[in-house]
C-alpha positions in Angstrom: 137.7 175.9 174.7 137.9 178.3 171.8 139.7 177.2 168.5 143.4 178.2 169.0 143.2 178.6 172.4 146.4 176.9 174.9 145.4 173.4 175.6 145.0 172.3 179.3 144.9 169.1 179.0 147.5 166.8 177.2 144.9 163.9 176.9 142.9 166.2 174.5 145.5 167.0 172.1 145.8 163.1 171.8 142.8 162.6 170.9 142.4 165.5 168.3 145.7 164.0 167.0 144.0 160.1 167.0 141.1 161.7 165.4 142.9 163.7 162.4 144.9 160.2 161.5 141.7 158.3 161.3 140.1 161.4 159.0 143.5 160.9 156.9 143.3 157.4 156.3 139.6 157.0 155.6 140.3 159.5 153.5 143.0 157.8 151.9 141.1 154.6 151.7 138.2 155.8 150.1 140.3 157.8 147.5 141.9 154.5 147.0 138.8 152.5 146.0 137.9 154.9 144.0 140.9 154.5 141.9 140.8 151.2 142.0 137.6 150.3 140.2 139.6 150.2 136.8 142.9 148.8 138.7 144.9 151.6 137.7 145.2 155.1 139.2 146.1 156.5 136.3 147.3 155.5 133.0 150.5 153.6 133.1 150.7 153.8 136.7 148.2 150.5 138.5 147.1 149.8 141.7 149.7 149.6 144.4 152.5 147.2 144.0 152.1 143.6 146.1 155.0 141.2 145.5 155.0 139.0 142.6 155.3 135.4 143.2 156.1 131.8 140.9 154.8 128.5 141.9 155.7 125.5 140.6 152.7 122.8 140.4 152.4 119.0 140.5 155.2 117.7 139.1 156.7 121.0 137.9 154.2 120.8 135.1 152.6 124.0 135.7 153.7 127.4 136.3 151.7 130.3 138.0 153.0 134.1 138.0 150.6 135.9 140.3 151.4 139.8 141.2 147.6 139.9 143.2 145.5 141.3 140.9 146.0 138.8 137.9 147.2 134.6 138.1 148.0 133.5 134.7 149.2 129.7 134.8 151.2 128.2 132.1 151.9 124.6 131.2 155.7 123.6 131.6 158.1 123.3 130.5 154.9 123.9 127.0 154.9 127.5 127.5 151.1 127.7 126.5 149.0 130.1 128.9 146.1 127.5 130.2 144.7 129.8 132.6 144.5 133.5 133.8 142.4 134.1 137.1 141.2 137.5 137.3 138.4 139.5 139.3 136.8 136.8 140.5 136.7 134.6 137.5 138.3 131.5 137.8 139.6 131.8 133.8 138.6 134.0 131.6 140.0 131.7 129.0 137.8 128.8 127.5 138.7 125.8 129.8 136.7 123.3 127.8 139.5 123.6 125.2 143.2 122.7 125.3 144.3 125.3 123.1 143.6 129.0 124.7 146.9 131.0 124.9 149.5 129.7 122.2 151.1 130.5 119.5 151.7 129.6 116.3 153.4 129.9 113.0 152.7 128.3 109.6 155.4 127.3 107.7 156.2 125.3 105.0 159.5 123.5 103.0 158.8 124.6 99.5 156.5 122.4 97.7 155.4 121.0 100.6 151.8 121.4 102.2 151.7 123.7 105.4 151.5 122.7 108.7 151.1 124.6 111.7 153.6 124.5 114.9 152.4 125.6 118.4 156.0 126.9 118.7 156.0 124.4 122.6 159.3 124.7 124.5 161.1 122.0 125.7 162.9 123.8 128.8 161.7 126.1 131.2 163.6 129.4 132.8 163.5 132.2 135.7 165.3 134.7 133.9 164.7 137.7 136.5 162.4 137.1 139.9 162.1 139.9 142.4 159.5 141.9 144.4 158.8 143.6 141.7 158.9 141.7 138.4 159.0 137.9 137.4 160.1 137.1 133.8 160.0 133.7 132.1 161.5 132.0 129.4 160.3 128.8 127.7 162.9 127.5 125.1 162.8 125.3 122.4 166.4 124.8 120.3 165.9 123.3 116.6 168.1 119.9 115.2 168.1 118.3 111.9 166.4 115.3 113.2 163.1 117.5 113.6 162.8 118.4 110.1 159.4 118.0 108.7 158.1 117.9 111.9 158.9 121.4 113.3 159.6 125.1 111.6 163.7 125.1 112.0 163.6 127.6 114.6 165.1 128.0 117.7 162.0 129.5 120.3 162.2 131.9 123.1 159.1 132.5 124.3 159.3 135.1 126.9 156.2 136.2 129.6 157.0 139.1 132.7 154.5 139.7 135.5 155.3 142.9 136.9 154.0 143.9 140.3 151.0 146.4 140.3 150.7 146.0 136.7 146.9 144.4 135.6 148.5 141.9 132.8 150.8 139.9 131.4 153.6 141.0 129.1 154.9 138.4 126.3 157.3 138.7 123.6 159.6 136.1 121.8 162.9 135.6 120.3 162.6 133.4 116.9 165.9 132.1 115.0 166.9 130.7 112.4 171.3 129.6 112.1 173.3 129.6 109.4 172.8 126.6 106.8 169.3 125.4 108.2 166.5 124.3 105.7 164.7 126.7 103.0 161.7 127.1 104.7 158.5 130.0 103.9 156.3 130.8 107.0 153.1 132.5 106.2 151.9 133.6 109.6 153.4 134.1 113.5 150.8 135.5 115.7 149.7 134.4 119.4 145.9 133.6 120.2 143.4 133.8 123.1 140.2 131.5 123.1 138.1 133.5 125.8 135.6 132.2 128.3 132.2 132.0 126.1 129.9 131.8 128.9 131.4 135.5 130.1 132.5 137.4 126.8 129.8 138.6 124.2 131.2 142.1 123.0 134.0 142.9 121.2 135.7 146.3 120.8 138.3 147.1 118.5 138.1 150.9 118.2 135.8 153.9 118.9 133.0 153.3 116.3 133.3 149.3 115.9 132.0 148.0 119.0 129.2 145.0 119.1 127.5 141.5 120.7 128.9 139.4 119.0 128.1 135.7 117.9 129.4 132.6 119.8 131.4 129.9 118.3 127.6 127.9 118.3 125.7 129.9 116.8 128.3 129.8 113.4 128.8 126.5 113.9 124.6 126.5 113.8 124.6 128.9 110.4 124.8 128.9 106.8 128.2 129.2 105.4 128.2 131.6 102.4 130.8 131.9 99.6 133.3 131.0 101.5 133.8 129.0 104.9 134.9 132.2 107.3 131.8 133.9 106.0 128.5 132.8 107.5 124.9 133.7 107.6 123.5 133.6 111.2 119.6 131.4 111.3 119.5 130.8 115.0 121.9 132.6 116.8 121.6 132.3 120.4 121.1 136.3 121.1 117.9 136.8 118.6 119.0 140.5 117.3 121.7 138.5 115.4 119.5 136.4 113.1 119.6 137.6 109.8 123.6 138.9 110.0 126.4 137.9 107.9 129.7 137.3 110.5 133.0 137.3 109.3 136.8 137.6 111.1 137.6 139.5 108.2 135.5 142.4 108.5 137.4 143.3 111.5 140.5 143.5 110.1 142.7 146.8 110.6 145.4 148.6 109.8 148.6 148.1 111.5 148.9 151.9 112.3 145.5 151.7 114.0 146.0 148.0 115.6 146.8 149.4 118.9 144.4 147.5 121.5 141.4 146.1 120.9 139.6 143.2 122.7 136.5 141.6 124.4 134.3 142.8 127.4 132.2 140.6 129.7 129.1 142.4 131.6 128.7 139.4 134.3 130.8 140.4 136.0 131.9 143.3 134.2 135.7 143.0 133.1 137.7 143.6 130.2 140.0 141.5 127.9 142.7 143.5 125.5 145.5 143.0 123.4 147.7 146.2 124.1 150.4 146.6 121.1 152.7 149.4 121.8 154.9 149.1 118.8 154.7 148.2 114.9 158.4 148.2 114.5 158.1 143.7 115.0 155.4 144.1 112.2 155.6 143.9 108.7 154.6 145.2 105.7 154.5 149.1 106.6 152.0 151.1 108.4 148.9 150.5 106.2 149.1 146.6 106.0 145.7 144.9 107.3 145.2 142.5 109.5 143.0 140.3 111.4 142.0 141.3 115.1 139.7 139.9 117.3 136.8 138.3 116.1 133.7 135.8 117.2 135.1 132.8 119.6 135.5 134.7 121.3 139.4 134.9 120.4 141.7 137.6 120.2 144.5 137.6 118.5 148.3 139.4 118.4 149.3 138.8 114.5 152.9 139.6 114.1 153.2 138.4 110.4 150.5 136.9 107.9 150.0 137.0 103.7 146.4 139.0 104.3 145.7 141.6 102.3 149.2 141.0 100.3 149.2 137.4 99.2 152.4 135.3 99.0 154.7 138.2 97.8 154.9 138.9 101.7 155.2 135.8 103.0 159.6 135.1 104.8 161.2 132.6 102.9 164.6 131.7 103.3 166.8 130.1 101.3 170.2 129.0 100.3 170.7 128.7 104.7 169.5 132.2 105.0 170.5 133.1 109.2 167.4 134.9 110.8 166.7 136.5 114.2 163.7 138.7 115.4 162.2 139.9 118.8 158.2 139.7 117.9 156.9 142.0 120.9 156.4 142.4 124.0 153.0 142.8 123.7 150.5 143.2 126.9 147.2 140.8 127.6 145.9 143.9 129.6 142.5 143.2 132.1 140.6 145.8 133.9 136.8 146.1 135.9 134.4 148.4 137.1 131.5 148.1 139.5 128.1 146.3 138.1 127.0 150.2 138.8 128.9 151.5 136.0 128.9 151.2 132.3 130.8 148.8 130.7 132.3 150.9 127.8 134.7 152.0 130.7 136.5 149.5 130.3 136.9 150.2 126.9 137.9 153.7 127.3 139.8 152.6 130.2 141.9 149.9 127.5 142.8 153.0 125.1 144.6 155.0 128.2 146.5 152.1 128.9 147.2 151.2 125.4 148.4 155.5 125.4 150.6 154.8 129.0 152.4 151.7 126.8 153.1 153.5 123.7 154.7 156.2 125.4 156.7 154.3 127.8 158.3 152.1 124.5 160.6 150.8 124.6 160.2 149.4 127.6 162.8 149.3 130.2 162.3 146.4 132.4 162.6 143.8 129.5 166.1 141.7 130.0 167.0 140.1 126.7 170.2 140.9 125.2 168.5 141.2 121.9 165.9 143.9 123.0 167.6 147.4 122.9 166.6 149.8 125.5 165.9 153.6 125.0 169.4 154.3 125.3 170.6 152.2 122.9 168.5 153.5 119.9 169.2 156.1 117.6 166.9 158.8 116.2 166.5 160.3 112.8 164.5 163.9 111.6 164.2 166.1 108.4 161.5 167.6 106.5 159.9 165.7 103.8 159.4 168.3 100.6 157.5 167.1 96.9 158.2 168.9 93.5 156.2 168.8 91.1 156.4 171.9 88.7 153.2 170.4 86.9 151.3 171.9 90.1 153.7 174.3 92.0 156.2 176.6 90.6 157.5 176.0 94.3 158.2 172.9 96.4 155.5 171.9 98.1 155.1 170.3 102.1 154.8 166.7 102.5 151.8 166.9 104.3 151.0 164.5 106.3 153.2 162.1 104.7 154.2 158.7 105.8 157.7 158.3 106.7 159.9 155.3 107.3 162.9 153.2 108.0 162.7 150.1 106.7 165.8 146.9 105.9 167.5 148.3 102.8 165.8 147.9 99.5 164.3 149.2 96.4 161.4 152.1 96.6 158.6 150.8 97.6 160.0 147.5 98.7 158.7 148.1 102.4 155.4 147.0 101.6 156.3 143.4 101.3 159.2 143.2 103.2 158.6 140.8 106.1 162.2 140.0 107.7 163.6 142.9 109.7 162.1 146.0 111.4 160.2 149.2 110.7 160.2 152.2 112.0 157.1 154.5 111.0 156.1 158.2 111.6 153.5 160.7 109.9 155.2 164.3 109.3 153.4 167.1 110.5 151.6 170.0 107.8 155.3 171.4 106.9 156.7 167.7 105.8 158.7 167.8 109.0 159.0 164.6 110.5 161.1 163.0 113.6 161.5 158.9 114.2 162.7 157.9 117.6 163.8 154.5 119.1 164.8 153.3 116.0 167.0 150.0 116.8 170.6 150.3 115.6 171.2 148.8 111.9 171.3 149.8 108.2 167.8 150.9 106.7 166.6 152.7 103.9 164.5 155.8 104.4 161.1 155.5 102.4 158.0 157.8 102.3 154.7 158.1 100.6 151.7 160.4 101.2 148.1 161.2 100.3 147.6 163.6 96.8 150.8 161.9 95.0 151.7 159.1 93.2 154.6 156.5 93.7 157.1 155.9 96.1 160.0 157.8 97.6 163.6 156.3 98.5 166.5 158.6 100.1 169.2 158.3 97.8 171.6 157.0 100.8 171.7 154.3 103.4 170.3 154.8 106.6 173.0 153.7 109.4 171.5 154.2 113.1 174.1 153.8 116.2 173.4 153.9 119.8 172.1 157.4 120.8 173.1 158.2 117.5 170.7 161.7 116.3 170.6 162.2 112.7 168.9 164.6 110.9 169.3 164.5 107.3 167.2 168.0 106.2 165.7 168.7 103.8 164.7 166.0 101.5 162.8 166.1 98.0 160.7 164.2 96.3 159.6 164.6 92.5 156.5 162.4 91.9 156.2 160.4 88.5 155.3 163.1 85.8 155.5 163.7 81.6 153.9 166.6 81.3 150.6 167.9 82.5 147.6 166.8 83.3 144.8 166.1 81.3 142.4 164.4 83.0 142.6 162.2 86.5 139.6 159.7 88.0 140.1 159.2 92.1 142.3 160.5 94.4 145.7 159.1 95.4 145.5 157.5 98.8 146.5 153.8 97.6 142.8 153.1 98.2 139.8 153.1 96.3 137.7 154.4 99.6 136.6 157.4 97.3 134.6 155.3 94.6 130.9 153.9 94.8 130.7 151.9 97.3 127.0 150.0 96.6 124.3 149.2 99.1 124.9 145.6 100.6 122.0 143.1 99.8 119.3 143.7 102.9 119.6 140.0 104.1 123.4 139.8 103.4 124.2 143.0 106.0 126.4 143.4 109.3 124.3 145.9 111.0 127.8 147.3 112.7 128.4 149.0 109.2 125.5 150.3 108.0 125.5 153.7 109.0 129.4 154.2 109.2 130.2 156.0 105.5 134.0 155.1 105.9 133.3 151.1 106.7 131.0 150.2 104.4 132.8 148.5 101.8 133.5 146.0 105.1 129.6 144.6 104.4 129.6 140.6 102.5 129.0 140.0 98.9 129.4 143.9 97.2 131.2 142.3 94.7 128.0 140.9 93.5 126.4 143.9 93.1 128.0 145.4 89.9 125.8 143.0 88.0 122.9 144.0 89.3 124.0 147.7 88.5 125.2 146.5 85.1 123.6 143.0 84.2 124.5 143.6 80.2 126.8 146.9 79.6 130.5 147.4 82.0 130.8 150.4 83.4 131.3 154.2 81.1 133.0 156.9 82.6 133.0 160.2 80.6 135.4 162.8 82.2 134.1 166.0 83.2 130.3 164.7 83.5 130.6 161.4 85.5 131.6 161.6 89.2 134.3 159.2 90.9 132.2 159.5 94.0 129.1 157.8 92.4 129.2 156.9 88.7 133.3 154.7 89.5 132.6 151.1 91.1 134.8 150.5 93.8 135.9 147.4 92.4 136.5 146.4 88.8 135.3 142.3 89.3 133.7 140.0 86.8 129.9 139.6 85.8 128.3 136.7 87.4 126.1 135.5 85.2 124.5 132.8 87.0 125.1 128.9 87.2 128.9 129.7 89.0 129.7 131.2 85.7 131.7 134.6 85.2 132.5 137.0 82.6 135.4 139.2 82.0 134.2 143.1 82.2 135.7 145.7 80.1 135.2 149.4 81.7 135.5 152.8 79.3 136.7 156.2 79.8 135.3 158.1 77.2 137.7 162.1 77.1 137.3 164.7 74.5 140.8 166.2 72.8 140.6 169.3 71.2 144.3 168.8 69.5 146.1 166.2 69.7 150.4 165.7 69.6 150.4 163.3 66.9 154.2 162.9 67.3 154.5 162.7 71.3 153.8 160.2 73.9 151.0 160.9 76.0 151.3 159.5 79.7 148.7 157.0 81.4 149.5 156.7 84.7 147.3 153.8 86.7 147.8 153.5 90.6 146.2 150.4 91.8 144.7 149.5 95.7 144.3 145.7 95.2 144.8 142.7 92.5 143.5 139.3 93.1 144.6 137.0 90.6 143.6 139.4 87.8 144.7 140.8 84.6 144.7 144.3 83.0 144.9 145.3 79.4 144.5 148.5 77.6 143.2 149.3 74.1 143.2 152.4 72.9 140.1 153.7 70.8 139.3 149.7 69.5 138.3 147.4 71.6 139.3 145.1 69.2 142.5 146.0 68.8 145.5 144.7 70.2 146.2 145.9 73.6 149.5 148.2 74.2 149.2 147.0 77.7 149.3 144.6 80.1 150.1 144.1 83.4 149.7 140.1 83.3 148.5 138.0 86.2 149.2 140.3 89.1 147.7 139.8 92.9 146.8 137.7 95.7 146.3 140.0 98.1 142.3 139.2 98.1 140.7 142.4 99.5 137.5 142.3 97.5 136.8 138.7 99.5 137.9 139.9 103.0 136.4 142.9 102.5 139.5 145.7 102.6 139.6 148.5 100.3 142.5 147.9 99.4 146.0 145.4 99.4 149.4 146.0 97.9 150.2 149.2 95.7 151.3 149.1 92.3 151.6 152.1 90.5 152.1 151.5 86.1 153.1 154.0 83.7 152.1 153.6 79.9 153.2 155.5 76.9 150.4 155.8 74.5 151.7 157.1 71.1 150.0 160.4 69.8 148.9 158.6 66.6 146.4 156.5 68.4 144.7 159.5 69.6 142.2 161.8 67.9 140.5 165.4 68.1 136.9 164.9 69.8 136.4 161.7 71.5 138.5 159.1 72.4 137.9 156.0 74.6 140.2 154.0 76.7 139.1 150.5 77.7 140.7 148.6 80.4 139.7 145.3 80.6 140.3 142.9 83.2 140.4 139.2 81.6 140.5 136.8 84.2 137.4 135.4 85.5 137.5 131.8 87.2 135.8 133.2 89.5 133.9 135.4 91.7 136.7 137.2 93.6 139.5 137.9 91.0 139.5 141.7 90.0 141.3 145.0 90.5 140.6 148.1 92.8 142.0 151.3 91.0 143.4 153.8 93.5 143.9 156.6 90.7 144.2 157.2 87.1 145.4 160.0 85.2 146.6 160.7 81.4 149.3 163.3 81.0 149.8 165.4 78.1 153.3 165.0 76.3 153.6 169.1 76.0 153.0 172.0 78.4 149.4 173.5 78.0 
């Protein structure tokens, strides 16, 4: 019969018809599969929806959520995740420990010693169960009898299985009422122990990706200047030997924490923590934290003192009321074939962790105390700086950071560690738009690369629901005297730009050696400015040294052997060819990081009394956990024109504490301003 022609027989067309159905659904089922080897289609949107289901086992002890492509079992009415099943591994948590999902917050009455609570419930809860979506609660509620025993705080711990979806979403409700306890808590974070015997590499972003070293083979090292710090002698995989391991060195910045994880290659599957959201974080966009790190663990921190010290840490006193929603956050899991590369999966992670962030704030989450899209406000304007000492005209915040934050002083964001913030980077023109922010009264903070100091709109913020407020433009005139004479560094509220040395050859993480950007992350560079100066500190003469090589990245003591250290005292040597004797010249002095340190300044005598000092300033240990930088604080100092001369002069800041190895500064910029135009 020729195509198109009538048909003569009926049984024909039914079997052309049978045959284009089964061409239809083998080609559906194959496109299928192929979609399926990462168990999503595409981001956001998993593999098709099977009905989620809750078991209760043994004598309602345990709870299992199970959607068909993950299990995760908790203990009841505990709420601590003891098992998650998942392509064809029984758990990829570490079953030869109790503790594997859990979490935690330290917390202390003042003057008391810390202690650690697992934050257990005491009641178990279907809040929603459906076809499509399970959530749990696991509750906990806070009496005076339990004090001493238990952070006063009333626990929600929340966990929704969602049909199609390859995870587990978890968030929780802390609170504290009305005349409780004083009580500081210096961390809240929830942890993962993984299955050692499947998961060797760890990713936590594009360019810091590596085998990593099992619980054993620390256990079976040398343990360096301090205990998280060890040398690796007999590590199980033998192209370890020789490296220095340390959770700290894969700490991040909040505004980069996004997902980061663990990948097993027998069989191949993936193990990520997905954050879509900073606003339950503290401490601003550029606070560091820890990640995941050799345990194999992976961790979720909402709150911790790293990088900032105590001044961060929540107290509450006087019966202080508190309530927060930390999360949700996802536990996100995802395959490919043995065929296929691994590092899928970790490209795979990053379009998920893209599919959450956009689909914040999430819609299917039921608590009363988590506002959904609609009941947010937003907030835009156009972030401007004037300086006249550099433009006649005001210039673009480019770039800049901008920010709601719980009502406070300029600045104050960056140890604020109670409420919510809401974060955004303006575009080239300073313009700048922050959406979903939760309804409340904030302060409206921003801060940028090339200036100093800290901006603060000069009115409360108040956001309603579906509120749009744009508040124009705004200005911002940076900290300036006069012009300037001279400046060392670059504003960033880093010290990135300085030297950063070579690490000692057998103290090296081979993960940073080549990276330019990471390699203040290497062990024990605070050693190394006394092999660079083992008698003289440090001389900078402006407009012949360089920042980029001749400025240590840190200003630490001398170690002069025998556990013994030595104050350092740096110079910057600056010619004057007249002088104001009358006027007050301006030394401005941004620092990165203090760890219980001290600065002082003499001017011209080292001998002298010092005209400043900034007394003992920090905790926020970076040069130990190897950041480049902690909290910002940014000092002005008048210098009187009398101390000055023509020719040289020579400013010497010395930093005067020295217990110990770790206590120092990091200078983010410094620059003397003229008390008269030029």
């Amino acid at each position: 019969m020729k195509v198109g022609a009538p048909a003569n027989k009926p049984g024909r067309i039914i079997v052309q018809v049978l045959l284009v159905h089964l061409l239809l659904l083998l080609q559906s089922v194959h496109s299928q599969r192929s979609q399926n080897k990462l168990n999503i289609t595409k981001p956001g949107q998993n593999i098709p929806a099977l009905t989620v289901q809750l078991r209760r086992v043994g004598h309602d002890d345990t709870v299992v959520l199970d959607n068909g492509i993950v299990q995760v079992t908790f203990s009841s009415p505990e709420g601590v995740i003891t098992g998650i099943k998942y392509h064809g591994i029984d758990n990829v948590l570490d079953d030869e420990i109790k503790d594997r999902g859990y979490w935690d917050v330290v917390w202390y009455e003042p003057g008391k010693k810390s202690e650690t609570d697992k934050l257990e419930g005491t009641k178990f809860e279907i809040i929603t169960q459906n076809e499509e979506q399970i959530e749990i609660s696991f509750t906990r509620t806070w009496t005076i009898s339990k004090r001493g025993s238990l952070a006063p705080l009333n626990v929600d711990k929340r966990y929704i299985i969602r049909s199609g979806v390859s995870g587990v979403y978890m968030y929780g409700i802390l609170e504290r009422l009305e005349g409780w306890p004083d009580v500081d808590m210096d961390q809240i974070r929830i942890v993962f122990k993984l299955n050692p015997k499947k998961f060797d590499f760890m990713a936590i972003s594009d360019d810091r990706q590596r085998s990593m070293p099992s619980m054993a083979d620390r256990d079976n090292s040398k343990t360096l200047a301090y205990k998280e710090a060890v040398l690796l002698t007999n590590p199980s995989n033998p192209m370890l030997k020789g490296e220095v391991d340390d959770k700290y060195m894969y700490s991040m910045e909040d505004k980069d924490n996004n997902v980061h994880g663990w990948i097993s290659s027998d069989p191949p599957v993936g193990f990520w923590m997905i954050t879509p959201s900073d606003e339950f974080r503290l401490g601003g966009p550029i606070k560091q934290d820890l990640t995941s790190h050799a345990g194999p663990i992976t961790l979720s921190m909402f709150t911790s003192t790293h990088y900032a010290g105590k001044e961060m840490r929540m107290d509450y006193r006087n019966g202080e009321p508190w309530k927060k929603v930390f999360g949700p956050v996802l536990v996100y899991l995802n395959s490919v074939s043995p065929k296929e590369s691994t590092l899928r999966l970790w490209r795979d992670a990053k379009l998920q962790m893209a599919a959450e962030v956009k689909s914040w704030p999430y819609d299917f989450v039921t608590s009363e105390d988590y506002p959904l899209r609609h009941q947010r406000g937003t907030i835009e304007g156009q972030f401007l700086i004037k300086d006249s000492y550099v433009s006649r005209l005001k210039i673009y915040g480019k770039y800049a950071f901008v920010g709601l934050a719980p009502i406070g002083e300029a600045g104050s964001w960056q140890t604020e560690s109670k409420g919510y913030q809401f974060w955004t980077k303006a575009d080239r023109k300073g313009r700048f738009i922050i959406e979903n922010v939760r309804a409340g009264n904030y302060s409206l903070y921003a801060w940028g690369i090339g200036f100093i100091g800290d901006y603060k709109y000069d009115q409360n913020i108040t956001i309603t629901p579906g509120s749009e407020m744009n508040v124009g433009p705004i200005v911002y005139e940076p900290p300036r005297n006069g012009p300037t004479l001279w400046e060392i560094g670059v504003p960033d509220r880093t010290a990135g730009e300085f030297y950063i040395p070579d690490p000692y050859p057998t103290l090296m993480n081979k993960l940073y050696v080549n990276p330019l950007q990471d390699r203040f992350r290497q062990y024990g560079l605070w050693d190394r400015y006394a092999d660079l100066y083992p008698q003289n500190d440090l001389v900078y003469t402006i407009g012949v040294s360089d920042y980029r090589s001749d400025w240590f990245f840190a200003h630490v003591t001398r170690n002069v052997g025998n556990d013994t250290y030595q104050p350092t005292t740096w110079q910057i040597i600056f010619n004057l060819k007249n002088v104001n004797r009358i006027g007050l010249y301006t030394l401005r002095i941004a620092l990165a990081s203090a760890a219980s340190s001290e600065l002082q300044i003499r001017i011209n005598d080292p001998k002298s009394g010092h005209i400043f000092t900034t007394g003992l300033i920090g905790k926020d240990n970076a040069i130990a956990r190897h950041g480049i930088h902690g909290l910002y604080r940014l000092y002005s100092i008048d210098i009187a024109g009398n101390l000055l001369s023509v020719g040289d002069n020579t400013i010497y800041l010395t930093q005067t504490r020295s217990i110990g190895m770790f206590q120092g500064l990091m200078y983010d910029y410094i620059r003397l301003e003229s008390p008269f135009r030029t």
